[in-house]
C-alpha positions as CSV (number, residue, x, y, z in Angstrom):
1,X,21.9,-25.8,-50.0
2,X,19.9,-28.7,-51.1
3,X,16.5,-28.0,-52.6
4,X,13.6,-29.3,-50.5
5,X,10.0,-28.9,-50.6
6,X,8.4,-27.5,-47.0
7,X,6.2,-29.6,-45.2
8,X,2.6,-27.6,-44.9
9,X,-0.7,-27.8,-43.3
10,X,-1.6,-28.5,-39.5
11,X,-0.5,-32.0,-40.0
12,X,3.3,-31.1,-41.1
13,X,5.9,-32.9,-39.1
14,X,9.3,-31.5,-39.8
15,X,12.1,-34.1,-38.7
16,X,15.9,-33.2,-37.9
17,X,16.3,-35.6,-41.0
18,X,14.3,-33.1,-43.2
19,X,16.2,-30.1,-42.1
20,X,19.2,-32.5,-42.7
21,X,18.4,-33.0,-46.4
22,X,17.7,-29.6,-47.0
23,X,20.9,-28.5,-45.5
24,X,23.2,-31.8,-47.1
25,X,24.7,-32.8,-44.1
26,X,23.9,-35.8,-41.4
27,X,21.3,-35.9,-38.7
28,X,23.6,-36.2,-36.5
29,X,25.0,-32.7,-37.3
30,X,21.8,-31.2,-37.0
31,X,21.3,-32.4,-33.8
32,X,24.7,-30.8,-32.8
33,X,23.6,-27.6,-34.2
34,X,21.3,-27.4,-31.7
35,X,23.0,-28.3,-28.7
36,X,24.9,-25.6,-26.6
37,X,29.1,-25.9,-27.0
38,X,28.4,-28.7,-29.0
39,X,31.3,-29.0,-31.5
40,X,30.6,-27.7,-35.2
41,X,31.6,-25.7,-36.9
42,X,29.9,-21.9,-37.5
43,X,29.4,-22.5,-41.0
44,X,28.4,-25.8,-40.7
45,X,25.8,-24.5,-37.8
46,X,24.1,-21.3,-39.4
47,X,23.3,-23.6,-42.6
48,X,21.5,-25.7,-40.3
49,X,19.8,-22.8,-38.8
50,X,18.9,-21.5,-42.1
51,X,17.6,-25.0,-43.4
52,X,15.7,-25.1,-40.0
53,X,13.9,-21.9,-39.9
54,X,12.7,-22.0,-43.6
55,X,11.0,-25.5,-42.9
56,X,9.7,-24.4,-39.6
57,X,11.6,-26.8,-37.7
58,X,11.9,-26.9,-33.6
59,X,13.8,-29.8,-31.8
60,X,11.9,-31.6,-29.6
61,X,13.2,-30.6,-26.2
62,X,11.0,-33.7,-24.3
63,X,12.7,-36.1,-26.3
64,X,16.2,-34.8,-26.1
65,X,15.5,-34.5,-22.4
66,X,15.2,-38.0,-21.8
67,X,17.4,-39.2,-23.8
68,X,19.8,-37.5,-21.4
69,X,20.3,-37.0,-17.8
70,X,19.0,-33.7,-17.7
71,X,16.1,-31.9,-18.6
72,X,17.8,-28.6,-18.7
73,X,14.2,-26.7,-16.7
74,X,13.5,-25.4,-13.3
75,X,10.5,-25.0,-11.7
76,X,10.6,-21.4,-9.9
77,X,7.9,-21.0,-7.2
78,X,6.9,-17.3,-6.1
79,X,4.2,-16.0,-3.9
80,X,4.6,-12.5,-2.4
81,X,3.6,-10.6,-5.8
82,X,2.9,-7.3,-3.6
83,X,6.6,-7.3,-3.3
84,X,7.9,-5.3,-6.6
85,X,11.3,-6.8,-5.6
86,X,10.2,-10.5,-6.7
87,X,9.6,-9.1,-10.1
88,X,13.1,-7.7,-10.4
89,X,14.1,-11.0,-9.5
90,X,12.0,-13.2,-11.6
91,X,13.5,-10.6,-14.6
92,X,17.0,-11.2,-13.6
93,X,16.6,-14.7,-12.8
94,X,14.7,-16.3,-16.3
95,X,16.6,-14.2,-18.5
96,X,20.2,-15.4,-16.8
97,X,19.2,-19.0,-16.9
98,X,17.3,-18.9,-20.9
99,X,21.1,-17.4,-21.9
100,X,22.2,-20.5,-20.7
101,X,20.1,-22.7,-21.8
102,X,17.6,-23.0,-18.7
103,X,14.3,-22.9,-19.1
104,X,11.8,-22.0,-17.0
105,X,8.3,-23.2,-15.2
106,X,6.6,-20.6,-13.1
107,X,4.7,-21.4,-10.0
108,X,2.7,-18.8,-8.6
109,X,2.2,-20.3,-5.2
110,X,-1.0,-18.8,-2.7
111,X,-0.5,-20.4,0.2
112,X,1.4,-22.5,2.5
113,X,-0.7,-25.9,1.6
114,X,-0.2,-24.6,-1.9
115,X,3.8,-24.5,-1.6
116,X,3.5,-28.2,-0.3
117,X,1.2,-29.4,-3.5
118,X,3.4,-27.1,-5.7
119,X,6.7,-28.6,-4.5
120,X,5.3,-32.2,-4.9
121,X,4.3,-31.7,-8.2
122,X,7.4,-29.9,-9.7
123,X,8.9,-33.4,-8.9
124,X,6.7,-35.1,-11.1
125,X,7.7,-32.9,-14.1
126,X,11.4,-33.7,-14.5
127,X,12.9,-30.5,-13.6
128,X,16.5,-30.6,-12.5
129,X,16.0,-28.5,-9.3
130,X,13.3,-26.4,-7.8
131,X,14.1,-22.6,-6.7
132,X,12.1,-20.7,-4.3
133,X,11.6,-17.2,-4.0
134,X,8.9,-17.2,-1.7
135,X,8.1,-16.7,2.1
136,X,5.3,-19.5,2.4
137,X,7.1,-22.7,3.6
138,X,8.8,-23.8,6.6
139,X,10.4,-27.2,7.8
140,X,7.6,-29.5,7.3
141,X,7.2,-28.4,3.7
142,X,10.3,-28.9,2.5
143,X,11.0,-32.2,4.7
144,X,7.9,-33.3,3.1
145,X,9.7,-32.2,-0.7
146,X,12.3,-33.8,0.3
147,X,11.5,-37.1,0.8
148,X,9.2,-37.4,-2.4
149,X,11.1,-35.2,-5.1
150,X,12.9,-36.6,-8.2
151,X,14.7,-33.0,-8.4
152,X,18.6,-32.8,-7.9
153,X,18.6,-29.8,-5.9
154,X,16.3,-27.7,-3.7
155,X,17.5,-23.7,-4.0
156,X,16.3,-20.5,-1.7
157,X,17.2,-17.7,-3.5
158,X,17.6,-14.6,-1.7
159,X,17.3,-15.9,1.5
160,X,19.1,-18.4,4.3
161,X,18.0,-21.3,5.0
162,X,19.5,-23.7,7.9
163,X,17.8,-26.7,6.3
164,X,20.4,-29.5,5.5
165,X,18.8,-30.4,1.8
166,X,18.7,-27.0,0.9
167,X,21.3,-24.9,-1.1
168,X,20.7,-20.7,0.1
169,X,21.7,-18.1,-2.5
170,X,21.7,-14.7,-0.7
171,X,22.4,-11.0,0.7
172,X,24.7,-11.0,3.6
173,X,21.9,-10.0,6.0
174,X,24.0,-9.4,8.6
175,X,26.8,-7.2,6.8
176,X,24.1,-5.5,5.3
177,X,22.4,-4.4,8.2
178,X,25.5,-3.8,10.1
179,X,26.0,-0.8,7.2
180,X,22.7,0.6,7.5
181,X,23.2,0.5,11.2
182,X,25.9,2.6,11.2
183,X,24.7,4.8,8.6
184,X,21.9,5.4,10.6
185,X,23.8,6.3,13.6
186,X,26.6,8.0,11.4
187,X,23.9,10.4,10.0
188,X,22.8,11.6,13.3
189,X,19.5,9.4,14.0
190,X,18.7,8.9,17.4
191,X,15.5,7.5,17.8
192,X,15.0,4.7,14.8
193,X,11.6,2.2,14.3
194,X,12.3,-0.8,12.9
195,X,9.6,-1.7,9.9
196,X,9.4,-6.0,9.6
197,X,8.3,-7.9,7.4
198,X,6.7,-11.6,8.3
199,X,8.9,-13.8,10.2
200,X,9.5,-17.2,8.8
201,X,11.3,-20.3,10.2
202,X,12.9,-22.5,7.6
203,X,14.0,-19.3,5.6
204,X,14.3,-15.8,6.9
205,X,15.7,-12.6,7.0
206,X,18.2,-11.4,9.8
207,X,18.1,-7.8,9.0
208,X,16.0,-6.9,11.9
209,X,17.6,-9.3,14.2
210,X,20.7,-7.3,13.5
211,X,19.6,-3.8,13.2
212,X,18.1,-4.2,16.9
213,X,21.2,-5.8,18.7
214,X,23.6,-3.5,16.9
215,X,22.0,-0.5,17.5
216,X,21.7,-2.1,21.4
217,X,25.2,-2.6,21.3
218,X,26.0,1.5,20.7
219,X,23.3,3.1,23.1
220,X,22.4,0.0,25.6
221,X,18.5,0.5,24.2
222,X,16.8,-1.3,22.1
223,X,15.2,0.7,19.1
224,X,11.0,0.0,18.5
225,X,9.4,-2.4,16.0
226,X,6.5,-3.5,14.5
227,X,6.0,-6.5,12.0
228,X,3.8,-6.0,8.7
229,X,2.1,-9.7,7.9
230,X,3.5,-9.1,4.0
231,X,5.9,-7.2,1.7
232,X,3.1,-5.5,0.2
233,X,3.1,-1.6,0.6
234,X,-0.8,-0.7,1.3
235,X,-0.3,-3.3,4.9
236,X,2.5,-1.8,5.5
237,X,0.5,1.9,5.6
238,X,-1.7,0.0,7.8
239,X,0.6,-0.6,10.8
240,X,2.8,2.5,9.8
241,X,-0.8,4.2,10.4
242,X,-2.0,2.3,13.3
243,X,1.6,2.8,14.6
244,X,1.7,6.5,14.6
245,X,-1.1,7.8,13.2
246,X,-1.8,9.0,17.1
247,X,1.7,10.1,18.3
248,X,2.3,13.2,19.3
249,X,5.6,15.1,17.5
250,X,7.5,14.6,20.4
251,X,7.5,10.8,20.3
252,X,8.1,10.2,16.8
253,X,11.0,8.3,15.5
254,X,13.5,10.7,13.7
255,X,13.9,7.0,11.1
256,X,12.2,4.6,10.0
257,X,14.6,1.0,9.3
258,X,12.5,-1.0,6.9
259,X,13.4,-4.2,6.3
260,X,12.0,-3.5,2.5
261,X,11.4,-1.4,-0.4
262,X,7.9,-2.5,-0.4
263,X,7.5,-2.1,3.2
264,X,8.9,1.4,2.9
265,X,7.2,2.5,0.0
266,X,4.0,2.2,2.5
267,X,5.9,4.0,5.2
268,X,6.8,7.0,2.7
269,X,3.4,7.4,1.5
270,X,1.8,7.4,5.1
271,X,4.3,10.1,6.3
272,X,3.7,12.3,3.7
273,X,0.1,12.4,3.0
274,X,-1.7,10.9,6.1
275,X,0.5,12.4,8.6
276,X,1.4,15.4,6.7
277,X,5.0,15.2,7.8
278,X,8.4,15.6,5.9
279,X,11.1,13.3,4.7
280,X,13.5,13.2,5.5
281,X,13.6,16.5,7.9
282,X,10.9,15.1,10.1
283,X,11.1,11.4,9.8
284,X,14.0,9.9,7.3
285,X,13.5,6.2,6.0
286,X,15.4,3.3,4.7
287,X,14.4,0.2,2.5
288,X,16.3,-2.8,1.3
289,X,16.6,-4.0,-2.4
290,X,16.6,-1.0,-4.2
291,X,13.8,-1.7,-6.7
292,X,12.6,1.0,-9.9
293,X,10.5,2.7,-7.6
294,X,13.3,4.0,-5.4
295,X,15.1,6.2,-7.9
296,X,11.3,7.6,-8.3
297,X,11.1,11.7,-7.5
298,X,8.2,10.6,-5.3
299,X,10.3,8.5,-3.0
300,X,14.4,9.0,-3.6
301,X,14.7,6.1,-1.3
302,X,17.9,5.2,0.4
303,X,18.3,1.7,0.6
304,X,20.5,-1.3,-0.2
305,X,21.2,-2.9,-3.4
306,X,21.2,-6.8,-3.8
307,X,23.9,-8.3,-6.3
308,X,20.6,-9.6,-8.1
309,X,23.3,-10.2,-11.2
310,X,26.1,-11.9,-9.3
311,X,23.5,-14.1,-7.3
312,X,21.6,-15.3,-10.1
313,X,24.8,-15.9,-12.2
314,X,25.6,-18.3,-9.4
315,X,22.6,-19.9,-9.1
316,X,23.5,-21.2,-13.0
317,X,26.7,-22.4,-11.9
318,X,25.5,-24.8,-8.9
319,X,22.7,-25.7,-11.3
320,X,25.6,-27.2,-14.1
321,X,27.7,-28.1,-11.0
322,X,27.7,-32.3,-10.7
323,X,29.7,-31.7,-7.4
324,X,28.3,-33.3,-4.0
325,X,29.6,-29.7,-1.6
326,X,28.0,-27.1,0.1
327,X,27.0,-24.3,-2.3
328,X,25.6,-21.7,0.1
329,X,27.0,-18.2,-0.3
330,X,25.9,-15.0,0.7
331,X,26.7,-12.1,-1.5
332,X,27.9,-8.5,-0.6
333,X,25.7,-6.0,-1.6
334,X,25.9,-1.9,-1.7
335,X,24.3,0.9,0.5
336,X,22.8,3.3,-2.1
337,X,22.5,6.4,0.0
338,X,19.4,9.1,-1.3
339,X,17.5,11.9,-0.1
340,X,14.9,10.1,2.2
341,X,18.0,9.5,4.9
């Protein structure tokens, strides 16, 4: 390797055409170096690395970025934190993408007017496509993203959406829920409460829309419900509580469906220590998701596993895709039967 002396101080400017001198070969190879599949050879690439690191060099991703057609970043907008599911997701999702070369801005999103500011504003930063994981927007929102974005493509993850500009990577809802269904029913359960979540319009869940008409369609009666306003465990005591903190034995459910692992998290705490019953010999219950906390002693949860992998996998390849098609999918998940049903 050539010999070169460091740049040092706060001033130092490291160029590709230092790192090229130190390393004797051309600019333009160390710009290759540094581009995914780019083609050079392994040699060639870790004496560039080498050169690089002991000068302290980093490309300039802005710069590359507009000198091409893509920036190669995503702006991912969240909300529902309460919801230990979203940062499963957010794990699975930024480390797929950063091992293909995707990088990452996180939007924390608070509100419904914030969703709207936060997707006008992701299209002012030159990100190739907005994901959201969130619950907070409906039609307006996104008509209003629409028309003003600069981003190739709008994304719900984990979730369908019926909006024509959208692309929905998600569970099968309705297979899903058609398993837990007949689990349910398979098991012996004869009197089931369905546990919701908040109903949205532009993107939603169908699991209790499902649960209810299938388990209609085996006994002619439709099974009880009750919606919680978030995924967030300690509201979902509250209406568990409110719901039948005052029942007598004789009316309880013998399961409680929950649309959630957050949602039945809440349920399983309120059962055992508020209403001092059992699980599942009194009352069984059921999430969705199957987060950490469900292989937990404390809760054993039975629930249903997303193909968080698979899904996010996806999302990569409709993000490199420069096809004009329709990339919605919904993935088959698994039912992870445990002791709580």
């Amino acid at each position: 390797m050539t010999q070169h002396r460091g740049k040092t101080g706060p001033d130092a400017n490291v160029t590709a055409d230092d790192v090229a001198t130190a390393a004797g070969v051309s600019r333009w190879t160390v710009n290759r170096a540094f581009k995914k599949d780019a083609s050079i050879s392994p040699r060639t690439r870790d004496k560039v690395m080498e050169a690089a690191q002991t000068l302290g060099y980093v490309p300039d991703l802005r710069a590359a970025s507009l000198a091409s057609d893509r920036s190669n970043l995503v702006a991912l907008l969240v909300d529902d934190f309460a919801n230990p599911h979203k940062l499963v997701m957010m794990e699975r999702l930024t480390r797929i993408l950063r091992k293909h070369g995707w990088d990452t801005l996180l939007v924390n999103t608070l509100d419904r007017d914030d969703t709207g500011h936060a997707l006008l504003n992701a299209s002012q930063r030159r990100v190739d496509a907005v994901i959201l994981i969130g619950i907070q927007f409906d039609d307006e929102t996104l008509a209003a993203a629409q028309h003003a974005r600069r981003f190739r493509k709008l994304i719900i993850f984990a979730r369908t959406s019926q909006n024509p500009d959208t692309i929905s990577i998600a569970v099968d809802d309705v297979a899903a829920m058609t398993e837990i269904a007949d689990y349910v029913r398979a098991r012996g359960y004869r009197r089931p409460f369905f546990l919701a979540g908040p109903r949205t319009v532009s993107a939603h869940l169908s699991r209790k829309e499902t649960f209810l008409s299938r388990w209609k369609a085996h006994f002619g009666t439709e099974p009880e419900s009750a919606e919680v306003p978030a995924y967030d465990p300690i509201q979902a005591e509250a209406v568990v509580t409110a719901v039948l903190g005052n029942r007598p034995r004789s009316e309880m459910p013998d399961v409680l469906v929950c649309e959630n692992d957050a949602l039945a998290i809440g349920a399983v705490d309120v059962i055992r220590h508020k209403l001092g019953l059992r699980i599942p010999e009194d009352i069984a219950v059921t999430g969705f998701d199957d987060v950490p906390q469900c292989r937990s002693p404390n809760y054993r949860l039975t629930t249903y596993r997303q193909p968080l992998t698979e899904m996010a996998d996806y999302l990569v390849e409709v993000l490199e895709s420069s096809e004009e098609r329709d990339f919605d999918r919904a993935f088959t998940g698994c039912l992870v039967p445990r002791e709580s049903a």
